[in-house]
LOVEXDO-899779 format. One record per residue (C-alpha): residue in three letters; x, y, z. Coordinates in steps of 0.001 Angstrom, whole numbers, plus 500000, padded with zeros to 6 digits. Example, Ala and Ser with C-alpha at 12.3 -4.5 7.8 and 13.67 -1.06 7.14 Angstrom:
2
rest	c1	c2	c3
ALA	512300	495500	507800 $
SER	513670	498940	507140 $
This chain:
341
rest	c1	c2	c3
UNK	531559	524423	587552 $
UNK	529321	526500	585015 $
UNK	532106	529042	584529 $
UNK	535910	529243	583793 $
UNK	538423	531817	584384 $
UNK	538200	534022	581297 $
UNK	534842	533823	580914 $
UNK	532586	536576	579837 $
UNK	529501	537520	582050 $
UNK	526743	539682	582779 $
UNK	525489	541106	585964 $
UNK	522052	540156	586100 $
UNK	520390	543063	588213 $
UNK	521814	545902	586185 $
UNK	523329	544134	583069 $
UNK	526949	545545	583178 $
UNK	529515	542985	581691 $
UNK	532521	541813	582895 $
UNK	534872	538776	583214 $
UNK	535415	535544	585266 $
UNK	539064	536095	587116 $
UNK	539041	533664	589988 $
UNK	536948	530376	591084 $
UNK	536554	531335	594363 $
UNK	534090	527457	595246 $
UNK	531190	525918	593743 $
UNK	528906	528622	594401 $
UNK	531058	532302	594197 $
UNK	533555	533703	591708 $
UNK	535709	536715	591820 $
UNK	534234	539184	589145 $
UNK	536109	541842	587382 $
UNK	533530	544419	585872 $
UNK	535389	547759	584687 $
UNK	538188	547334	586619 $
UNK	536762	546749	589941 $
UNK	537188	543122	590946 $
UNK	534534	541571	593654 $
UNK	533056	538316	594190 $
UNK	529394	537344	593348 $
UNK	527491	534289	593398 $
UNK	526824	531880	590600 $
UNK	522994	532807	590653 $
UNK	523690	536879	590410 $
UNK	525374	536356	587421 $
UNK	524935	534976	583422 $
UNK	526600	534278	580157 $
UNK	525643	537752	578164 $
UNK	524995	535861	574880 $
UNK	521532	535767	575395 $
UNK	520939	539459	576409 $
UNK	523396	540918	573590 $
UNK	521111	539109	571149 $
UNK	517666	540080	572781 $
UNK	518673	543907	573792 $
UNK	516784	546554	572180 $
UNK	517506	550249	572137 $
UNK	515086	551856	574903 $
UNK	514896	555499	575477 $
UNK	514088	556271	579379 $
UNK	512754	559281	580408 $
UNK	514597	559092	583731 $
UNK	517777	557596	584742 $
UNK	517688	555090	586529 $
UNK	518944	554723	590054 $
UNK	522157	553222	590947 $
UNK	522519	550399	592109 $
UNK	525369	548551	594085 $
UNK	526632	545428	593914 $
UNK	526384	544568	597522 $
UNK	522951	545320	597628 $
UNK	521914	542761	595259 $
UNK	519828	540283	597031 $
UNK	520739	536307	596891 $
UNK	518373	534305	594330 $
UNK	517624	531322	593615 $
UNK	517478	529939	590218 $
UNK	514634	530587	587850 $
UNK	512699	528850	585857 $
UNK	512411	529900	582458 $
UNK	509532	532468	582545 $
UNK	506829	531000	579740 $
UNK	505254	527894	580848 $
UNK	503687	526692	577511 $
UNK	504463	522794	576727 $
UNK	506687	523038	573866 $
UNK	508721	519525	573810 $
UNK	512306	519150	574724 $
UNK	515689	520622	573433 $
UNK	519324	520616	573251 $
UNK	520423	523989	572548 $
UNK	524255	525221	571801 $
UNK	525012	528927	572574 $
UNK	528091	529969	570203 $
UNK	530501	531920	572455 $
UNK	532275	534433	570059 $
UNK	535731	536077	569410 $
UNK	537822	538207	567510 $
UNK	540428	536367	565410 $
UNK	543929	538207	564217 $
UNK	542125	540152	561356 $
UNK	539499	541059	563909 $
UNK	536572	539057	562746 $
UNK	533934	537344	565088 $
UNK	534603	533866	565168 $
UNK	532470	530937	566987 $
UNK	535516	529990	570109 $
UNK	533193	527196	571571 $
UNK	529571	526321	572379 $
UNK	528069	525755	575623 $
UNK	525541	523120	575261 $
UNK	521877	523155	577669 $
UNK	519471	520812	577795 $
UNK	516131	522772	577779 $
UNK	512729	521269	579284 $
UNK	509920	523083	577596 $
UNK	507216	520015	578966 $
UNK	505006	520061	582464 $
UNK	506989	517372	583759 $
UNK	510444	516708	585335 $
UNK	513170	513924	584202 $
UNK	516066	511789	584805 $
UNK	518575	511094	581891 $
UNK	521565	510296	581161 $
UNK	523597	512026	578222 $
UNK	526795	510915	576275 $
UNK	528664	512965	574068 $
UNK	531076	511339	571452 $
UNK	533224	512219	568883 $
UNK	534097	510085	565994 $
UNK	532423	507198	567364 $
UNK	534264	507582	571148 $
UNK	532992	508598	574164 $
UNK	534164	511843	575341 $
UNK	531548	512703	578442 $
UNK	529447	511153	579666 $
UNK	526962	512041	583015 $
UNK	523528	511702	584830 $
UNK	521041	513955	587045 $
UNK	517456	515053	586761 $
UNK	516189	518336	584888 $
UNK	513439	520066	586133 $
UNK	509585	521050	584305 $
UNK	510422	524054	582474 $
UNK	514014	524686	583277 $
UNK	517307	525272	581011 $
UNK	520141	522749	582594 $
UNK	523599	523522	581528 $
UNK	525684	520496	580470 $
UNK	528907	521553	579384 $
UNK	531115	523307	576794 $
UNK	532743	522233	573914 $
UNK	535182	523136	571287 $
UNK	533491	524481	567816 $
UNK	536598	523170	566338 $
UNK	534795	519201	567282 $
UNK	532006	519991	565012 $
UNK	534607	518887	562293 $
UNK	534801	515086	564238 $
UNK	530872	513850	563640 $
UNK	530065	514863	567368 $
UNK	527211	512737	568621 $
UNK	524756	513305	571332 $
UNK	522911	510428	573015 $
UNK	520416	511569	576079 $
UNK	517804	508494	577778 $
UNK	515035	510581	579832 $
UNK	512723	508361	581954 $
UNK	509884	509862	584404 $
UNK	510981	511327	587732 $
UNK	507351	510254	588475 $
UNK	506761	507007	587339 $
UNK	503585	506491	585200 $
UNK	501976	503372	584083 $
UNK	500953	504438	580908 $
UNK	504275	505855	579786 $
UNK	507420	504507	578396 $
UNK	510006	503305	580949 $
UNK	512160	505286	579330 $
UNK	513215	507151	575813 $
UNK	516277	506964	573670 $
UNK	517010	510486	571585 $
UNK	520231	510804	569863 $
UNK	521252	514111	568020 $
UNK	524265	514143	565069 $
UNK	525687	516648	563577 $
UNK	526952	517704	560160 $
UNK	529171	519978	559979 $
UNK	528145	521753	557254 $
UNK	524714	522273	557658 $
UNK	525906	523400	561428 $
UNK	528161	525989	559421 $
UNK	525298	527470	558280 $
UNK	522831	527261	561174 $
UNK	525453	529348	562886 $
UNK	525297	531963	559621 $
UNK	521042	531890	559626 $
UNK	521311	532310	563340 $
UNK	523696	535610	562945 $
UNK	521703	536906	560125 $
UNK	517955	536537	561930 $
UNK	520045	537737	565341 $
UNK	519146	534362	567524 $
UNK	520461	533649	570506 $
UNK	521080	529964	570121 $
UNK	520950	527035	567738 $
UNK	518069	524396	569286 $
UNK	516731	520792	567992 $
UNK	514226	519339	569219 $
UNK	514506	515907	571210 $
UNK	511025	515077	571332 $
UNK	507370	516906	571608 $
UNK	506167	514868	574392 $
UNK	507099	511603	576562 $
UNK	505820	508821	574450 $
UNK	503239	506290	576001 $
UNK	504312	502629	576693 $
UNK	503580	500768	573326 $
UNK	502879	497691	574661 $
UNK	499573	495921	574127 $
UNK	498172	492869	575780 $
UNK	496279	492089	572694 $
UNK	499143	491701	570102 $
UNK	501394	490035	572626 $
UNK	502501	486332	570822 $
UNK	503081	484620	574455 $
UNK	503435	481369	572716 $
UNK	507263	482148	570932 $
UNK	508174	483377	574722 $
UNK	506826	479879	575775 $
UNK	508672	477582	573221 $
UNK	512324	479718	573892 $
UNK	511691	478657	577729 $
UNK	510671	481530	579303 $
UNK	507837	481393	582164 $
UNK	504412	482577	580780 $
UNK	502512	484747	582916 $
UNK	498243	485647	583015 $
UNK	497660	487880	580121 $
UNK	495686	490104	582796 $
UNK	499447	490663	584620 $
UNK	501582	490770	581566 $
UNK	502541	494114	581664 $
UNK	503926	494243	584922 $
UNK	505645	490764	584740 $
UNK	507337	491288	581045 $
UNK	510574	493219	580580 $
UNK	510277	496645	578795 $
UNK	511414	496497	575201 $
UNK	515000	498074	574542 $
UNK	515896	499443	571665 $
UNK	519481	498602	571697 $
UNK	520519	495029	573594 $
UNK	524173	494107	574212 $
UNK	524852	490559	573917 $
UNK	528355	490342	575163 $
UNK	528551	487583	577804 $
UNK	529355	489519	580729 $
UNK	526627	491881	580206 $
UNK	523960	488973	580093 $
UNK	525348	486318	583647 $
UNK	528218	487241	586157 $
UNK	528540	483671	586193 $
UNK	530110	483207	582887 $
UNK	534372	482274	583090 $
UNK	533694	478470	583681 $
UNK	531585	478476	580616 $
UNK	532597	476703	577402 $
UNK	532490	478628	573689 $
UNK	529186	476819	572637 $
UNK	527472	477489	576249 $
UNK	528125	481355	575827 $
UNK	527250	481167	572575 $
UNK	524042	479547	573094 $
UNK	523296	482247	576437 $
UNK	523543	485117	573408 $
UNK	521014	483211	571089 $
UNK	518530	482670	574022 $
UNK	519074	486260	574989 $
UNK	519067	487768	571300 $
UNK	515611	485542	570733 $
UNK	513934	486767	574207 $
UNK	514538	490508	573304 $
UNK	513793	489774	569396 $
UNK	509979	488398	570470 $
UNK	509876	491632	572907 $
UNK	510868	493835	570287 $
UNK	507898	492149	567945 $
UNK	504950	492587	570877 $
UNK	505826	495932	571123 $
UNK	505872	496720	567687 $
UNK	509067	498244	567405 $
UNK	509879	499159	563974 $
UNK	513718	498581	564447 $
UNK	516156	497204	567021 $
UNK	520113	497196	567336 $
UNK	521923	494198	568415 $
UNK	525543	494550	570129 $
UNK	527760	491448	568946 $
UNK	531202	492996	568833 $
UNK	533708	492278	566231 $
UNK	535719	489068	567637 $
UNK	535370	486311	565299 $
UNK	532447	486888	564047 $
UNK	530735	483484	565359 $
UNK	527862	485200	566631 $
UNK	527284	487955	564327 $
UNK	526850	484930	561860 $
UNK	524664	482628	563710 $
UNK	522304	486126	564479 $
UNK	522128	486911	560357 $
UNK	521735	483321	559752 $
UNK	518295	483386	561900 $
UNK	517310	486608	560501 $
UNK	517376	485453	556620 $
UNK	514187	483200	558030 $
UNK	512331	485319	560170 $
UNK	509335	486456	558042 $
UNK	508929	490102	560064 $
UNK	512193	491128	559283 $
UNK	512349	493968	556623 $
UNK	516044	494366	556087 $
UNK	518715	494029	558327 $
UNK	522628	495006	558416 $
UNK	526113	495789	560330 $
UNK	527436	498803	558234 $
UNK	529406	500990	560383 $
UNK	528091	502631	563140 $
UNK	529208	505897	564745 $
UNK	528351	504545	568309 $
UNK	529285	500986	568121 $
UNK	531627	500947	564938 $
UNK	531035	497375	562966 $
UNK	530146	495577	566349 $
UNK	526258	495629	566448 $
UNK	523595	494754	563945 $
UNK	520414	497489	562652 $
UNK	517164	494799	562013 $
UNK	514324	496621	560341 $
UNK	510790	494958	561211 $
UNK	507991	494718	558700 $
């Protein structure tokens, strides 16, 4: 549900405010706007953040005519209104309040995922805090449409929150990327001060950009080293059908057992361990032909058997730029950064 009890609103048809006092189902609430309470669907009404911060003084010749509340007509949700290509965004909308000395404080931020591009997408986003996953969820956002996520506490921006979102294509195209990581952290402080810039210049939100347009896939035929695919045992397909018979490179792999074979419990320690050196070397050489300038490797902590055996091959693997397993906000000191050359 977009809306909790308490929460302030705005009529949509003839802007009056009032407040959230009852979730009536998922697509009315019971509305209380100058002391008349009535029910209203989802779609008649809005958070008034965005008008209070885009409302201008007009002076009308006329007064305009009432109107009533059960007259409004039932709509469907809009699009936003300017179609012009302008990447994609993760926006928080700071929902104020007065404090005990009467001040306007930030209470929470209701976070939307905002598609500025000519096509639609799937993802999936994760929000964590301090390195832990807090929410997590998956559905499909429309071409040019705002999609509300969720809310969350402004007090969090104090715990390194972290926001991880995977699009792919609703419509699957050939020449694009299967799919395409983006990961948004913030700092606190320079948050802080977004929020002070965006009271001072009268904004309605505080946006950053995910990406300006769906990459392309960045495989090529003519890089592609087949022959270190061949010598780790892995079939070797007509250059003409590579593409469509080689995996698409990941940026992050996970080599814990179970996430490689279901068939794994009978296995001894040196025939697991050798699975996750076949596996890490099959996603390494992908990694290479698609000239990938980093990937992360998921060992775990444990007993560090396999995190050593991984850096061992890496000190003699002439692409590698640099490579380490300082702490990570997502995966703590389980998982390995490689740089390529």
């Amino acid at each position: 549900m977009k809306y909790q009890v308490g929460d302030e609103i705005i009529i949509l048809l003839t802007n009056e405010e009032g407040k959230v006092v009852e979730i009536l189902n998922e697509e009315m609430v019971m509305i209380e706007v100058k002391g008349v309470k009535f029910p209203a669907y989802l779609n008649q009404i809005d958070f008034p953040y965005f008008y209070r911060f885009s409302k201008k003084k007009i002076i009308e010749d006329k007064k305009p005519a009432k109107v009533y509340i059960e007259n409004i007509p039932k709509e469907k949700p809009q699009p936003n209104q300017i179609k012009v290509a302008d990447g994609v965004w993760l926006s928080f909308i700071p929902k104020f309040a007065l404090d005990v000395f009467n001040d306007e404080v930030v209470e929470s931020l209701k976070i939307y995922l905002i598609n500025k591009t000519d096509e639609s997408y799937q993802f999936t986003y994760t929000h964590t805090l301090k390195g832990a996953e807090t929410f997590a969820f998956t559905n499909t956002i429309n071409a040019h449409q705002d999609f509300y996520i969720h809310d969350i506490d402004f007090a969090t921006i104090n715990d390194s929150p972290a926001f991880y979102i995977d699009f792919n294509l609703c419509k699957p195209d050939k020449q694009k990327a299967e799919h395409f990581e983006t990961s948004l952290k913030l700092k606190p402080k320079q948050f802080f001060n977004k929020i002070e810039e965006m009271k001072e210049k009268n904004e309605p939100t505080i946006a950053y950009k995910l990406f300006e347009e769906y990459p392309n896939r960045t495989f090529e035929e003519d890089t592609l080293s087949l022959h270190k695919l061949t010598s780790a045992g892995y079939k070797v397909y007509d250059v003409l059908k590579a593409k469509q018979n080689i995996q698409p490179a990941r940026t992050v792999i996970d080599l814990h057992i179970d996430k490689i074979t279901d068939d794994w419990k009978h296995l001894s320690n040196f025939e697991i361990l050798s699975i996750q050196l076949k596996e890490f070397e099959k996603w390494y050489d992908i990694a290479l032909a698609n000239k990938q300038s980093s990937l992360t490797v998921i060992h775990g902590v444990g007993k560090g058997k396999l995190k050593s055996e991984i850096h061992e091959i890496l000190k003699y693997k002439p692409e590698v730029k640099k490579f380490n397993d300082d702490y990570n906000a997502k995966f703590g000191y389980g998982a390995t950064e490689i740089f390529f050359k």
